[in-house]
C-alpha positions in Angstrom: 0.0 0.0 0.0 1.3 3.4 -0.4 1.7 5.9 2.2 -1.4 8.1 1.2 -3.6 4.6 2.0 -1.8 3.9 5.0 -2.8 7.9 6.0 -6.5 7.1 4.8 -6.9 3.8 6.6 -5.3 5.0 10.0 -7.3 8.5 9.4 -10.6 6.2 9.2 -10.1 4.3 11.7 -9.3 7.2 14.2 -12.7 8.7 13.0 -14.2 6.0 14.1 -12.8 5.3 17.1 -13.7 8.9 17.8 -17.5 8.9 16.9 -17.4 5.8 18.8 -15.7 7.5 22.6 -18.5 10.0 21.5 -21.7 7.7 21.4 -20.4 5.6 24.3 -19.8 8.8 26.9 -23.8 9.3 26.9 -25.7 12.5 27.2 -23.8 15.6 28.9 -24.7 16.2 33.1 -28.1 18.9 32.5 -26.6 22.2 33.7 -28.5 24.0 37.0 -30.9 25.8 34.7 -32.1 22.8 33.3 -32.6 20.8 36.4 -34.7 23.7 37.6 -37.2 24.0 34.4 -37.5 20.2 35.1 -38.6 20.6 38.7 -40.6 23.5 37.6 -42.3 21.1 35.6 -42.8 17.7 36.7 -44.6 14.8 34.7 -48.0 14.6 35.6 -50.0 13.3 37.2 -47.4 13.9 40.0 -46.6 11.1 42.3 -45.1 11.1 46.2 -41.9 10.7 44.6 -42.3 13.2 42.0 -42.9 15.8 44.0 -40.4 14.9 46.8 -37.6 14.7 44.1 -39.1 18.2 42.5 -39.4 19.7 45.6 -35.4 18.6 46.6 -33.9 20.1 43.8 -35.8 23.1 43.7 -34.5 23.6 47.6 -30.9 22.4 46.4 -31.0 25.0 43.6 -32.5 28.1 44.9 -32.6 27.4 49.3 -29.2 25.5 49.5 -29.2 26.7 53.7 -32.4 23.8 53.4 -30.2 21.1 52.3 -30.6 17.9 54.5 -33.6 19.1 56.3 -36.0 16.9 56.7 -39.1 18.3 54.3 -43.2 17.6 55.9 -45.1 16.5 52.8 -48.5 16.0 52.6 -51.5 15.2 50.0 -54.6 17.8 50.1 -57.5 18.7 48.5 -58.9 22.7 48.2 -61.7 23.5 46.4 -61.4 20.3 44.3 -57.6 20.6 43.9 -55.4 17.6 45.0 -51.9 19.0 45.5 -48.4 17.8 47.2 -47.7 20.3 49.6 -43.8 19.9 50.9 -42.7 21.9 53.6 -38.8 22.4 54.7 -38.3 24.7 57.6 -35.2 25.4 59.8 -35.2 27.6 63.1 -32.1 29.9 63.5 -31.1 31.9 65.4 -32.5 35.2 63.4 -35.9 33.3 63.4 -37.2 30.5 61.5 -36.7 30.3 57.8 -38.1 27.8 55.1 -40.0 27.3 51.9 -43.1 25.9 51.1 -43.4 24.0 47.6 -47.3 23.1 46.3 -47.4 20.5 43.3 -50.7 20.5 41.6 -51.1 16.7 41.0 -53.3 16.5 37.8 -51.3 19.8 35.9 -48.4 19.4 37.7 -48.5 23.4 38.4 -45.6 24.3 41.1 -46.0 27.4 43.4 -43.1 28.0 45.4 -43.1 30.1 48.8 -40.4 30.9 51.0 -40.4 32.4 54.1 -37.4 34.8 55.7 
């Protein structure tokens, strides 16, 4: 073979081993921004764990003082409405802070409240 083949074949097969690394290295890691439109709208209709996970990267995101506290979460209906309502709250010693995070179960509508 001459030396322009031997250039083609090994220029090929780099190429390949390239696309290949590529395919096999998956999906980039979703960036902050991204996470947060996803927990800002969760698939519906919105399950325990739906919610929980929405509401712990919504307080990882934007409340990080409220990572690790123990959230309250609890199913209710108003007016007809079931929602998740997921509470984290923290006493310090300027007063107690926390946020309050409602997940409309059949729309999957979140309403996020946070409290000094």
């Amino acid at each position: 073979m001459t030396r322009f083949a031997v250039l083609i074949v090994g220029w090929a097969v780099l190429l390949l081993i390239g696309f290949a690394l590529v395919f096999t290295l998956g999906r980039p890691l979703p960036t902050a921004a991204e996470e947060l439109e996803a927990a800002l709208h969760p698939a519906i209709p919105v399950s325990e764990e739906g919610a929980r996970s929405s509401a712990e990267t919504i307080v990882r995101l934007e409340h990080g003082q409220l990572t690790g506290v123990e959230p309250t979460v609890g199913r209710r209906t108003d007016y007809g409405i079931d929602y998740w309502m997921i509470s984290y709250s923290l006493d310090t010693a300027a007063g107690p802070t926390g946020v309050v995070i409602s997940i409309v179960v059949d729309t999957g509508n979140v309403q996020v409240l946070s409290f000094p």
